[in-house]
PDB file of N, CA, C and O in Angstrom:
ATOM      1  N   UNK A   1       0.832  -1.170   0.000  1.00  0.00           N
ATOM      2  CA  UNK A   1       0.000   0.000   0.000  1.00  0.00           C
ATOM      3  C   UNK A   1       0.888   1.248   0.000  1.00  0.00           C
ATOM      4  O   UNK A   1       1.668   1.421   0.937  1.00  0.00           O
ATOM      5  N   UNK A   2       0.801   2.187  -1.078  1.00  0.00           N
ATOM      6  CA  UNK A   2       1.117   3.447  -1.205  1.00  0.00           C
ATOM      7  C   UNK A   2       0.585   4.116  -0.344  1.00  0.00           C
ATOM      8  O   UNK A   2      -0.643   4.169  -0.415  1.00  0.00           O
ATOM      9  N   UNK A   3       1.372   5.001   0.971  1.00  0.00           N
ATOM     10  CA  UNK A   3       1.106   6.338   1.971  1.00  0.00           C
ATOM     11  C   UNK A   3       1.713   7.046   1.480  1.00  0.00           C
ATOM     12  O   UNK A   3       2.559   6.750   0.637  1.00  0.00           O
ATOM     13  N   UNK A   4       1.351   8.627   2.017  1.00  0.00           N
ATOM     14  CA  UNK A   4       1.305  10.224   1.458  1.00  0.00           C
ATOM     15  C   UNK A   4       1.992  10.645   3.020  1.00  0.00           C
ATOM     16  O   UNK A   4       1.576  10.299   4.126  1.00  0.00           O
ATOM     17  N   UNK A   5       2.885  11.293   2.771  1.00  0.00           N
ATOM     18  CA  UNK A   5       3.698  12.228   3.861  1.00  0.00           C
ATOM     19  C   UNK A   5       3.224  13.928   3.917  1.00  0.00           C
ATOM     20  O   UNK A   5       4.055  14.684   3.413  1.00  0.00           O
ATOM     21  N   UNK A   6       2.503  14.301   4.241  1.00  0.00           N
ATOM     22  CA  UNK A   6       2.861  15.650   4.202  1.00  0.00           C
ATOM     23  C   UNK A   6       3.697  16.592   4.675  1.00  0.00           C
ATOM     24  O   UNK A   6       4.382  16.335   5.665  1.00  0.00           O
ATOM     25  N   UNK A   7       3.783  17.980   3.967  1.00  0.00           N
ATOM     26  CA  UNK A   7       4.741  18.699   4.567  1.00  0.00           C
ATOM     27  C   UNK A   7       4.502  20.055   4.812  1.00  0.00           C
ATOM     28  O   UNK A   7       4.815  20.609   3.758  1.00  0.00           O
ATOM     29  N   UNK A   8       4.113  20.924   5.630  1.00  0.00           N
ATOM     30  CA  UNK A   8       4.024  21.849   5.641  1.00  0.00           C
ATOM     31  C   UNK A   8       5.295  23.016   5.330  1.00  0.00           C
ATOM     32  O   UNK A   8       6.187  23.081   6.177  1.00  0.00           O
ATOM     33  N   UNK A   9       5.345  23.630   4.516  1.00  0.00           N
ATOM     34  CA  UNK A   9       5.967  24.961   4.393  1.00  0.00           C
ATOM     35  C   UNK A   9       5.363  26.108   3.537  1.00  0.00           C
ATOM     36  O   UNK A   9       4.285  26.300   2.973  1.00  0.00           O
ATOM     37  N   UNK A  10       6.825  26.958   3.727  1.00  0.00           N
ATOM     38  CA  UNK A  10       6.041  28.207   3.038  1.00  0.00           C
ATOM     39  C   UNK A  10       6.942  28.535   1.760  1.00  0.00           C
ATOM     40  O   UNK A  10       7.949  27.962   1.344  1.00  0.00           O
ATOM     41  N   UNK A  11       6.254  29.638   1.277  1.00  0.00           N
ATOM     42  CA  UNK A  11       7.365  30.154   0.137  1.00  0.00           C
ATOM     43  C   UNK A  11       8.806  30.810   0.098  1.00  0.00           C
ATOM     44  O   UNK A  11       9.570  31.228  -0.772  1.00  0.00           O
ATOM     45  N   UNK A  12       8.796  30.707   1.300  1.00  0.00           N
ATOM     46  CA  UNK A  12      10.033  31.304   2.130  1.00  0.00           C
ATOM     47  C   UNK A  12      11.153  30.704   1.552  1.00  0.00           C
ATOM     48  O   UNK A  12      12.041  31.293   0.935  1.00  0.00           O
ATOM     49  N   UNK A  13      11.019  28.694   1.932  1.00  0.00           N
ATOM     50  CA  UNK A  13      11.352  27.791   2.032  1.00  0.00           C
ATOM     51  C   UNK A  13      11.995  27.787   0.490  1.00  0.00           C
ATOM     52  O   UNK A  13      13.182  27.598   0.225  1.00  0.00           O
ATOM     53  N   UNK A  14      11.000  28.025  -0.390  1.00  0.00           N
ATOM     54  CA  UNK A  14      11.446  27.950  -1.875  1.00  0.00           C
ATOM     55  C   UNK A  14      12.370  29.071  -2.262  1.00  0.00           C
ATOM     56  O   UNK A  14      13.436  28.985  -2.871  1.00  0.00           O
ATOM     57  N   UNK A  15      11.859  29.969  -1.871  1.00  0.00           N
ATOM     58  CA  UNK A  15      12.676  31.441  -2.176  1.00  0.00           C
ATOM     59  C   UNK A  15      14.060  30.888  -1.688  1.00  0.00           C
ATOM     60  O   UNK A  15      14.954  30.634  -2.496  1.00  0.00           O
ATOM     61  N   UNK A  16      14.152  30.774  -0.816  1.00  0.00           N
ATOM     62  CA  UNK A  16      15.326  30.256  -0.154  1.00  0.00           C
ATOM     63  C   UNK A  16      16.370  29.221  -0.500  1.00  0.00           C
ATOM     64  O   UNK A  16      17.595  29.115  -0.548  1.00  0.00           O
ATOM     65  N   UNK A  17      15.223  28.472  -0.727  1.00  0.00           N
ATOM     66  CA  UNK A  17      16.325  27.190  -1.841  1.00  0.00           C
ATOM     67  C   UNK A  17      16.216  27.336  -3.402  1.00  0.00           C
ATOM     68  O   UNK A  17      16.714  26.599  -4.253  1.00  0.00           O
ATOM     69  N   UNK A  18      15.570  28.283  -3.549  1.00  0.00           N
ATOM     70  CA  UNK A  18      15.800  28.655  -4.893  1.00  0.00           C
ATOM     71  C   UNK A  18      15.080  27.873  -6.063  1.00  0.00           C
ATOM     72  O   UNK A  18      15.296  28.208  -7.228  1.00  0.00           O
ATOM     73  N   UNK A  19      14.124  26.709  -5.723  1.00  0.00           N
ATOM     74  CA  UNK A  19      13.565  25.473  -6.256  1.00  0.00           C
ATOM     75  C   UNK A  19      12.040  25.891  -6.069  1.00  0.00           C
ATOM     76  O   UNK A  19      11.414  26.701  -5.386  1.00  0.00           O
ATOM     77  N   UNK A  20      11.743  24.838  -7.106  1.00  0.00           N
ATOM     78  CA  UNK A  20      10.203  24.817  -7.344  1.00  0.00           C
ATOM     79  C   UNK A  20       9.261  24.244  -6.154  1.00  0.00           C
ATOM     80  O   UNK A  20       9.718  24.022  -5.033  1.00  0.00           O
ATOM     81  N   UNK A  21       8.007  24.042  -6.474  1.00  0.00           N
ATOM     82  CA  UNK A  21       7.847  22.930  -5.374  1.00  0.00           C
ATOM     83  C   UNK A  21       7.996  21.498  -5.658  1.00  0.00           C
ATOM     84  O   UNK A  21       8.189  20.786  -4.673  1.00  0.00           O
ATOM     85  N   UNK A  22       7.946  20.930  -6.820  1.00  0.00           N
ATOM     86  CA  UNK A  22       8.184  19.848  -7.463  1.00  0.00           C
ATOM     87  C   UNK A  22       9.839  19.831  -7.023  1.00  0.00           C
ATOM     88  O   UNK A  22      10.270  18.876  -7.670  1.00  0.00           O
ATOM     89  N   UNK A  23      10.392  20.109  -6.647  1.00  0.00           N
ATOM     90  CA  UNK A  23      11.800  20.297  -6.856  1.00  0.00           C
ATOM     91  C   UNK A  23      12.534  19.933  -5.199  1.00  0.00           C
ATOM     92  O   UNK A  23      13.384  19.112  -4.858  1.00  0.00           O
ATOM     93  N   UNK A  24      11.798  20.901  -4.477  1.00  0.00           N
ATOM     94  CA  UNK A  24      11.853  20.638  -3.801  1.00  0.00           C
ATOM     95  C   UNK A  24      11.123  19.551  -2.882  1.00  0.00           C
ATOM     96  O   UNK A  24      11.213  19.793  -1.678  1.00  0.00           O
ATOM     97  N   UNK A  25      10.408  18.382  -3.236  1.00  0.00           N
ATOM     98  CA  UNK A  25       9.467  17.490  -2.888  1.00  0.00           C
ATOM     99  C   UNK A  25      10.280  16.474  -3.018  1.00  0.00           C
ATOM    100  O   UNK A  25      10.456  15.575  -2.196  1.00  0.00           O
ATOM    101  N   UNK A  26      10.985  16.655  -4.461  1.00  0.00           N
ATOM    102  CA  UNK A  26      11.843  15.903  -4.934  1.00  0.00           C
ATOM    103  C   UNK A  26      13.044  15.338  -3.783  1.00  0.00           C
ATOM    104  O   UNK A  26      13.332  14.225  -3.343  1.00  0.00           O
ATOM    105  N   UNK A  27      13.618  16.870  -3.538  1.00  0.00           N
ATOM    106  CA  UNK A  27      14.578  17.145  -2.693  1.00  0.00           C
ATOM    107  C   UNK A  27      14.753  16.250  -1.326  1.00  0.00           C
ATOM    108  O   UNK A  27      15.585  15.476  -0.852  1.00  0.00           O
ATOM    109  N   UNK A  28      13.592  16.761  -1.002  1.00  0.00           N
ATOM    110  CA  UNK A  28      12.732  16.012   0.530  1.00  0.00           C
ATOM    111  C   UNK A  28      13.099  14.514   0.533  1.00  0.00           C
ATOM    112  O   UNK A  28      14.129  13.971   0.931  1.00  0.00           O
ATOM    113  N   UNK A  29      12.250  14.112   0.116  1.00  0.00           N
ATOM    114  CA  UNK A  29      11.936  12.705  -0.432  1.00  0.00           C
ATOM    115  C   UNK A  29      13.603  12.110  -0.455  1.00  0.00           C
ATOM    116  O   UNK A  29      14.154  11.508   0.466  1.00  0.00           O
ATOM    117  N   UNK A  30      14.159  12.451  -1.703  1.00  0.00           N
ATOM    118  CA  UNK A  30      15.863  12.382  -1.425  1.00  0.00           C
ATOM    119  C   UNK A  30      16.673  12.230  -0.282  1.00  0.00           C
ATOM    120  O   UNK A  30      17.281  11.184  -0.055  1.00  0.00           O
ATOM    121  N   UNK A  31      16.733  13.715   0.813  1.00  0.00           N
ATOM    122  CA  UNK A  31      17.333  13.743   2.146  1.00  0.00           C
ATOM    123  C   UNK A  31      16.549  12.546   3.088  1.00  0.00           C
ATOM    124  O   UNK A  31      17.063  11.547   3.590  1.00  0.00           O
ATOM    125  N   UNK A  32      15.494  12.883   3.135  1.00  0.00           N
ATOM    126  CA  UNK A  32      14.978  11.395   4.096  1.00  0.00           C
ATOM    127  C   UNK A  32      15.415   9.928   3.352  1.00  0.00           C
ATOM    128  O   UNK A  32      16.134   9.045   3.819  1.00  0.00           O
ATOM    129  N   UNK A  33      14.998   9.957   2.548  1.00  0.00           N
ATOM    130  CA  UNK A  33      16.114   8.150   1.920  1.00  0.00           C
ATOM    131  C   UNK A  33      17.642   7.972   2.511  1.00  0.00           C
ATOM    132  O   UNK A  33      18.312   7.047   2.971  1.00  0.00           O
ATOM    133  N   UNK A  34      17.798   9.216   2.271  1.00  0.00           N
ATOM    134  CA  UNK A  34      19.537   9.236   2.188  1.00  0.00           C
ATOM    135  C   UNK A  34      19.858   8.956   3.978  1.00  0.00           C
ATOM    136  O   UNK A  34      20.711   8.169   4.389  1.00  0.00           O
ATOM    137  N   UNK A  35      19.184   9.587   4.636  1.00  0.00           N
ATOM    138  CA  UNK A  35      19.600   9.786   6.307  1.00  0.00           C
ATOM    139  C   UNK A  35      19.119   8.629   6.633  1.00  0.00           C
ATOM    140  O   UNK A  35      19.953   7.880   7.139  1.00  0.00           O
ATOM    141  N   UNK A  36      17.864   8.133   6.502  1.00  0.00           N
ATOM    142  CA  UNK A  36      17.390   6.729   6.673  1.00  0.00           C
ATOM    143  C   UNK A  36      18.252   5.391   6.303  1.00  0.00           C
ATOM    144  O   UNK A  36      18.175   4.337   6.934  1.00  0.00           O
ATOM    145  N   UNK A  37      18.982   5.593   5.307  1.00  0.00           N
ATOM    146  CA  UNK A  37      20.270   4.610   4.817  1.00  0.00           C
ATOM    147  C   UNK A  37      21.395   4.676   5.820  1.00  0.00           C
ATOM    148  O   UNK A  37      22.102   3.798   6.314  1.00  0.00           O
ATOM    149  N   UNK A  38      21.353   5.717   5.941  1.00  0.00           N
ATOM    150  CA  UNK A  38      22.758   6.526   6.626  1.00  0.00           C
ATOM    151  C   UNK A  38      22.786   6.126   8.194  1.00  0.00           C
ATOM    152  O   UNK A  38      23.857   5.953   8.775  1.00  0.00           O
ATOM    153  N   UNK A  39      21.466   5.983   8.873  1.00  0.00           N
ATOM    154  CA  UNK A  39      21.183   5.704  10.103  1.00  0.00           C
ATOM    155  C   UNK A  39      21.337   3.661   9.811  1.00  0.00           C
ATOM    156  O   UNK A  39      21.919   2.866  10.549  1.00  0.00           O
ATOM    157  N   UNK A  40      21.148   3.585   9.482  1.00  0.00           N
ATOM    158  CA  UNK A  40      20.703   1.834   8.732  1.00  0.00           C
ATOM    159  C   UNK A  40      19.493   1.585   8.845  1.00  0.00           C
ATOM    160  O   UNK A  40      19.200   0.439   9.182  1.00  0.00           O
ATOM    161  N   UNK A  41      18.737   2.269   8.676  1.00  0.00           N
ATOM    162  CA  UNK A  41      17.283   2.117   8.890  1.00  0.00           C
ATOM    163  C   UNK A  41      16.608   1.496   7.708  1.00  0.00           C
ATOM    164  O   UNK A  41      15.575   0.845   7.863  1.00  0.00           O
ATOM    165  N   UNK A  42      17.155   1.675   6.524  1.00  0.00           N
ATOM    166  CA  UNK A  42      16.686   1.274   5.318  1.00  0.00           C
ATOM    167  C   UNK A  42      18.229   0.540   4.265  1.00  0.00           C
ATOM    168  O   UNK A  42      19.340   1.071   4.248  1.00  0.00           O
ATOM    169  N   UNK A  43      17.994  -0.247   3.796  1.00  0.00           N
ATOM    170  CA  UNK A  43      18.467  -0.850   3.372  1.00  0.00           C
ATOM    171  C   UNK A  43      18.863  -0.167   1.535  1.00  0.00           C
ATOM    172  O   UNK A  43      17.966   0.231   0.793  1.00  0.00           O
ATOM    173  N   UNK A  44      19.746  -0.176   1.303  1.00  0.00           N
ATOM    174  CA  UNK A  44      20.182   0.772  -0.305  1.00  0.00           C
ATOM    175  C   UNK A  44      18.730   0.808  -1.276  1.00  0.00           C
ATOM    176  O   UNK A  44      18.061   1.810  -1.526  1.00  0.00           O
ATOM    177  N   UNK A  45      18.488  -0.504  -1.700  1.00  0.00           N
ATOM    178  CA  UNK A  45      17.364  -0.538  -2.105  1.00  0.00           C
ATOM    179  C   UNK A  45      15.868   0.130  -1.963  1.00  0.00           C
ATOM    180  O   UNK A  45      15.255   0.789  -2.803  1.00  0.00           O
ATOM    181  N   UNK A  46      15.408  -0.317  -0.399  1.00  0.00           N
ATOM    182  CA  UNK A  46      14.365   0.462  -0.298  1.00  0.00           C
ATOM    183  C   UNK A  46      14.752   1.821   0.151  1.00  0.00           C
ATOM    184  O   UNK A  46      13.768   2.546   0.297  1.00  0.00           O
ATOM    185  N   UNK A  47      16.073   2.476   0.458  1.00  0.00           N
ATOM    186  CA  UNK A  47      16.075   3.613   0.011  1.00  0.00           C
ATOM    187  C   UNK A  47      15.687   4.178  -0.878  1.00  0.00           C
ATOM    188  O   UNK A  47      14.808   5.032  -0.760  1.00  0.00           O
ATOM    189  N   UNK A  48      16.319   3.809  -2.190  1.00  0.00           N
ATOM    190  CA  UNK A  48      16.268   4.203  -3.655  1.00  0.00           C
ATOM    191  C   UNK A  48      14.765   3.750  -3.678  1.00  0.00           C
ATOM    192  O   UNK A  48      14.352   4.824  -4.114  1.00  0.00           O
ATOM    193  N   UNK A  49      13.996   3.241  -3.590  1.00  0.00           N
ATOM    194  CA  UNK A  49      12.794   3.202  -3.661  1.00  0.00           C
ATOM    195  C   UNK A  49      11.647   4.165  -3.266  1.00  0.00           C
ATOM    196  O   UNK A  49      10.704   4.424  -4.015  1.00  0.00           O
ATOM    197  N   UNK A  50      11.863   4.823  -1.651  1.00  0.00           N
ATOM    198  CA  UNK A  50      11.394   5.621  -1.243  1.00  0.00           C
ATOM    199  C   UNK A  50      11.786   7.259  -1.741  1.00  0.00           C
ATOM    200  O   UNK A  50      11.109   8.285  -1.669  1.00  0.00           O
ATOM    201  N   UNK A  51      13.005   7.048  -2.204  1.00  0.00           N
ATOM    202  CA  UNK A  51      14.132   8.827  -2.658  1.00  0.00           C
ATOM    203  C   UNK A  51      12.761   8.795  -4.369  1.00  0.00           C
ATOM    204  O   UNK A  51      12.275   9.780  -4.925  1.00  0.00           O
ATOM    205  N   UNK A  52      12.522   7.171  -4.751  1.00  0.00           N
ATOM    206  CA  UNK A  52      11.644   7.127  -6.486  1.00  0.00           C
ATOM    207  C   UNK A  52      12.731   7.239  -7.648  1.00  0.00           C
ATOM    208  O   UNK A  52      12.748   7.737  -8.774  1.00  0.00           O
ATOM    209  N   UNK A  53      13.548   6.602  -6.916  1.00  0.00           N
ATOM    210  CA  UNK A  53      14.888   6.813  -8.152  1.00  0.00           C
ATOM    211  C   UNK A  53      15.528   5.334  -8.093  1.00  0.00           C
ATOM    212  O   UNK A  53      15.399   4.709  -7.041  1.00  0.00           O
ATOM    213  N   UNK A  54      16.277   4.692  -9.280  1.00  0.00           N
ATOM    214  CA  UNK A  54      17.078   3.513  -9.399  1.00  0.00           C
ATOM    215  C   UNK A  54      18.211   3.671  -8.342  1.00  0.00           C
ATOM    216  O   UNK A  54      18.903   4.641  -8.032  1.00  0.00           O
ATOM    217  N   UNK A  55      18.161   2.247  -7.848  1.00  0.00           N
ATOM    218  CA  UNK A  55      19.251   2.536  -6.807  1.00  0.00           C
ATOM    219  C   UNK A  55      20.564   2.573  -7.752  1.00  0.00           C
ATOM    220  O   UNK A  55      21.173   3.512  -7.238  1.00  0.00           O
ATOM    221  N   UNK A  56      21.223   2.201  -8.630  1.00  0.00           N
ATOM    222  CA  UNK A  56      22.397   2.880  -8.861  1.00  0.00           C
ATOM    223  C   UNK A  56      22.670   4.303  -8.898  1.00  0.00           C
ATOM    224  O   UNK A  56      23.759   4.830  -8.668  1.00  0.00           O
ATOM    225  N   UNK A  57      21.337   5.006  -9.277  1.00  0.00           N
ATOM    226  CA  UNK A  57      21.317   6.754  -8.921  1.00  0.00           C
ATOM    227  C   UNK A  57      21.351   7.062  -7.533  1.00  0.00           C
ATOM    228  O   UNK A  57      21.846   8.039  -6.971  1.00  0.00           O
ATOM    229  N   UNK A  58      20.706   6.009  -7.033  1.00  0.00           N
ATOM    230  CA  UNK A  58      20.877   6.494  -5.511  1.00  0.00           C
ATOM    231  C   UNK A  58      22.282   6.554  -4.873  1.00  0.00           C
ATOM    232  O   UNK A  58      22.714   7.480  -4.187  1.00  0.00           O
ATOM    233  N   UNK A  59      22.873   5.507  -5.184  1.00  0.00           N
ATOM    234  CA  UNK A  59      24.533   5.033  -4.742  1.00  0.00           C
ATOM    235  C   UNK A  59      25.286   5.796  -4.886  1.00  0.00           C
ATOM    236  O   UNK A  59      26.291   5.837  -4.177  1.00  0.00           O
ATOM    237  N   UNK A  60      24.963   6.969  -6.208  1.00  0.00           N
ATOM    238  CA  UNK A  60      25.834   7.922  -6.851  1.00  0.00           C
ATOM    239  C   UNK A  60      25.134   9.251  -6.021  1.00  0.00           C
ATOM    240  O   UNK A  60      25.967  10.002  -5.514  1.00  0.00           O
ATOM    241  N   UNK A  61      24.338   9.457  -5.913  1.00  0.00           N
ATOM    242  CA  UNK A  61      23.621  10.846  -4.897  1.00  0.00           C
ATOM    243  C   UNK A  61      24.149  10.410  -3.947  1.00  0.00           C
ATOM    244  O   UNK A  61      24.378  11.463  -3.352  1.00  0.00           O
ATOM    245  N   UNK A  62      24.751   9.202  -2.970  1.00  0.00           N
ATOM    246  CA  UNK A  62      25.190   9.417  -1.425  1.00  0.00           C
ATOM    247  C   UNK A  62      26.271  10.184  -1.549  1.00  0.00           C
ATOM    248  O   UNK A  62      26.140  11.088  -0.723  1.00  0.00           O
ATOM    249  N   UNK A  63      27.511  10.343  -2.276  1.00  0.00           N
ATOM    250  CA  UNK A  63      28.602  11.337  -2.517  1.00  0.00           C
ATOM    251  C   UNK A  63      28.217  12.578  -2.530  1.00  0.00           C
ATOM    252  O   UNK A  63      28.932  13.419  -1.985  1.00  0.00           O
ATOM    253  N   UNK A  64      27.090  12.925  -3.115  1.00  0.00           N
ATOM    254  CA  UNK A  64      26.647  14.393  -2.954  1.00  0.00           C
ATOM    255  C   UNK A  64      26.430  14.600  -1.793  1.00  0.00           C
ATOM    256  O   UNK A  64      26.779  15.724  -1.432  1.00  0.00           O
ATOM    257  N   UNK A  65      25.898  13.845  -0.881  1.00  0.00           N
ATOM    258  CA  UNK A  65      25.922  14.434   0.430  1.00  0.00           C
ATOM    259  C   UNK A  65      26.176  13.907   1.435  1.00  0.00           C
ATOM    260  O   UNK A  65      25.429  13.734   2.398  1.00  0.00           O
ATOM    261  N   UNK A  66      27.662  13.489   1.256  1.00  0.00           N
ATOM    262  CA  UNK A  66      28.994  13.345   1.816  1.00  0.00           C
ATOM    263  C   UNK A  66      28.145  11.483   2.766  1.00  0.00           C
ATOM    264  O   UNK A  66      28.283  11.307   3.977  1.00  0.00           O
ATOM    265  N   UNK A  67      27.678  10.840   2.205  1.00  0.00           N
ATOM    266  CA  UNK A  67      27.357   9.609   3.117  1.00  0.00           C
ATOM    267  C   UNK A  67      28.147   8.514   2.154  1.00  0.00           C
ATOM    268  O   UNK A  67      28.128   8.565   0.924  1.00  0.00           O
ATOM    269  N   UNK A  68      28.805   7.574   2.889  1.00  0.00           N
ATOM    270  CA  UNK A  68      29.665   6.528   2.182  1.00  0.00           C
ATOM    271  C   UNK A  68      28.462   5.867   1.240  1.00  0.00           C
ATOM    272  O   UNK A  68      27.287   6.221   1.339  1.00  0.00           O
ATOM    273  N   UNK A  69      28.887   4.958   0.409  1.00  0.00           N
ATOM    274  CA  UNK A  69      28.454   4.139  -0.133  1.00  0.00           C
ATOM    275  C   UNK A  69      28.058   3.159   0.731  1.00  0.00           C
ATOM    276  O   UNK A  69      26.880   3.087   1.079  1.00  0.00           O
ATOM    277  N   UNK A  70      29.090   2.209   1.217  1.00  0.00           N
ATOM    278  CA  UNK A  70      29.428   1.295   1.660  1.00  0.00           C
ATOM    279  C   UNK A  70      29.895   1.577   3.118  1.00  0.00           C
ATOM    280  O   UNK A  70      31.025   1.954   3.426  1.00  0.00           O
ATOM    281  N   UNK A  71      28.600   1.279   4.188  1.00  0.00           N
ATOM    282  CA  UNK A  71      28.781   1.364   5.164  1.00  0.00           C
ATOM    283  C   UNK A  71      29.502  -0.042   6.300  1.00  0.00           C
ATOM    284  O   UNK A  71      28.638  -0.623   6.957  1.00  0.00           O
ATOM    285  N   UNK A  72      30.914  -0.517   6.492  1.00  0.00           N
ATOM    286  CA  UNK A  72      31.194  -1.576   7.061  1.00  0.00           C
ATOM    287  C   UNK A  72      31.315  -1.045   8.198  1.00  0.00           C
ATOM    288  O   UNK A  72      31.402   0.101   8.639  1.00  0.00           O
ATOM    289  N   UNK A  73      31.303  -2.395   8.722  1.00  0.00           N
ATOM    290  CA  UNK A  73      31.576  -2.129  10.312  1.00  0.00           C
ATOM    291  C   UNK A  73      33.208  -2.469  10.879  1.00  0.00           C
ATOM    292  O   UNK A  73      33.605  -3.541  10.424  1.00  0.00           O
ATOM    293  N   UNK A  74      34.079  -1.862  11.653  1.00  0.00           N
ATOM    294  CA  UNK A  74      35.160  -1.930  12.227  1.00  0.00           C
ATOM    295  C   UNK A  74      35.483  -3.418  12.045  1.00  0.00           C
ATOM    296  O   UNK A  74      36.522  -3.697  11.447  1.00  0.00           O
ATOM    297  N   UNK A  75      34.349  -4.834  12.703  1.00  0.00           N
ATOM    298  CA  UNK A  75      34.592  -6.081  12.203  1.00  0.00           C
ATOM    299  C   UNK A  75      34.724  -6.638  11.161  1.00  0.00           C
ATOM    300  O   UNK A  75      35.412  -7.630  10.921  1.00  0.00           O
ATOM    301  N   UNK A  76      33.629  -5.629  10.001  1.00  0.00           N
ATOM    302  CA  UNK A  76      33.500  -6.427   8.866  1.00  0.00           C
ATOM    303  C   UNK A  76      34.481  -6.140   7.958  1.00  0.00           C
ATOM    304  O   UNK A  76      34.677  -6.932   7.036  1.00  0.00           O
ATOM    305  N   UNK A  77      35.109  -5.177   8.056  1.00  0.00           N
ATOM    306  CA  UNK A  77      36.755  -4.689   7.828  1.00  0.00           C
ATOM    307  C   UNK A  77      37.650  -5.679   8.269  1.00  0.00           C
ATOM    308  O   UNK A  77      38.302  -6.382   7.497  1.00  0.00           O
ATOM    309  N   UNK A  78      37.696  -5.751   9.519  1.00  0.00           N
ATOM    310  CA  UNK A  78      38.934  -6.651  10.052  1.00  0.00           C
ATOM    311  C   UNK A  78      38.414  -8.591   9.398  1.00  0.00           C
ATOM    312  O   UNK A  78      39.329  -9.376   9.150  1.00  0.00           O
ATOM    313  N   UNK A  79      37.270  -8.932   9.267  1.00  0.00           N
ATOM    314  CA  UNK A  79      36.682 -10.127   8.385  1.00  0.00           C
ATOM    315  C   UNK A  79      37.288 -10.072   7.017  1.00  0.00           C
ATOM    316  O   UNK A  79      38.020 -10.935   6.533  1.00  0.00           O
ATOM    317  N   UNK A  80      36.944  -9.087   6.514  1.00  0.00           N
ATOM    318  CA  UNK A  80      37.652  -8.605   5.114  1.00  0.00           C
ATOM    319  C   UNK A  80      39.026  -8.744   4.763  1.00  0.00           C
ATOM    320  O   UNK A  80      39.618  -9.232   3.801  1.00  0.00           O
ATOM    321  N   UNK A  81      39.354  -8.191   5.786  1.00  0.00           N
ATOM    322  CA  UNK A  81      41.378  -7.916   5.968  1.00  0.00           C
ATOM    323  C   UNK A  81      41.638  -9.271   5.823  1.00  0.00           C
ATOM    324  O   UNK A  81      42.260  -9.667   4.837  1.00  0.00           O
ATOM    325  N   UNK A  82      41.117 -10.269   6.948  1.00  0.00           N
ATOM    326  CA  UNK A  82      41.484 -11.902   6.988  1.00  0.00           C
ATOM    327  C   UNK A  82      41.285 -12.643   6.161  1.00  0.00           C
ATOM    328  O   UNK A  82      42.030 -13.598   5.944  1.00  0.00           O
ATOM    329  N   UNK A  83      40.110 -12.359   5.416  1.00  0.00           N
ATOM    330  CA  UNK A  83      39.896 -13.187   4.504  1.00  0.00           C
ATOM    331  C   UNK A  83      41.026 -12.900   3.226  1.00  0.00           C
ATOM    332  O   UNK A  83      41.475 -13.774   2.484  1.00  0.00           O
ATOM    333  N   UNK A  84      41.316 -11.609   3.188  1.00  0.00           N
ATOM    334  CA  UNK A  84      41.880 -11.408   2.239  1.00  0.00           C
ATOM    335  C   UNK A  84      43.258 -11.965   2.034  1.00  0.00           C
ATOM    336  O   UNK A  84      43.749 -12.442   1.011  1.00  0.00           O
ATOM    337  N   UNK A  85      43.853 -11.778   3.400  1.00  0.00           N
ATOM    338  CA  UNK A  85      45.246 -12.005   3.729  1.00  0.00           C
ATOM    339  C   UNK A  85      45.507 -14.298   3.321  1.00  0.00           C
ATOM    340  O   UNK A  85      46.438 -14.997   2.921  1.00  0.00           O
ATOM    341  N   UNK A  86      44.324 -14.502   3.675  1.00  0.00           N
ATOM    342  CA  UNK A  86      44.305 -15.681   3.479  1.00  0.00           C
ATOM    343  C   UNK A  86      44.540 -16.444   1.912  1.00  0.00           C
ATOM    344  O   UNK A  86      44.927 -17.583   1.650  1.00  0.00           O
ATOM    345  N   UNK A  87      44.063 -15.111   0.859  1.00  0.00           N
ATOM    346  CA  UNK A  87      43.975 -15.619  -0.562  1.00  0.00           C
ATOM    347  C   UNK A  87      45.407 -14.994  -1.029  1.00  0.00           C
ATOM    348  O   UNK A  87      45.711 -14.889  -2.217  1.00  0.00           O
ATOM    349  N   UNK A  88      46.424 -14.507   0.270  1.00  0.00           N
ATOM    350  CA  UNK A  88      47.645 -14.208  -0.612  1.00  0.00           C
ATOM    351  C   UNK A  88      48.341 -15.538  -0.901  1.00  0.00           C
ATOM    352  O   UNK A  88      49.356 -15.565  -1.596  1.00  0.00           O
TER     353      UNK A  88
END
């Protein structure tokens, strides 16, 4: 089932960012995917799902606003390192 978020603002908001309202809806929609990934709350996919964009566009928008791609963890690094060291 498709839900509707609303948002209250004003024209301020636009003046300000310089964007339409389409533009900025856009925008919205975007920053919440992105922070929701960023927190691990959502998974790359249903990020890019909720932002309404292909997740390879999505993968490429986390650089725009400075969030890794590829979030590991301190272990899954040091898992990585071992495994790796193992295929020398």
């Amino acid at each position: 089932m498709k839900r509707t978020l609303t948002i209250d603002y004003s024209d301020e908001v636009l003046l300000a960012l310089g964007c339409s309202p389409k533009q900025f809806n856009e925008e919205v929609k975007l920053l919440a995917a992105i922070k929701l990934y960023e927190l691990g709350r959502l998974s790359s996919g249903a990020a890019a799902k909720l932002a309404g964009i292909p997740k390879p566009l999505f993968l490429m928008k986390l650089a725009d606003y400075g969030v890794d791609t590829f979030q590991l963890t301190e272990e899954d690094l040091q898992q990585d390192l071992a495994s790796a060291r193992r295929h020398l």
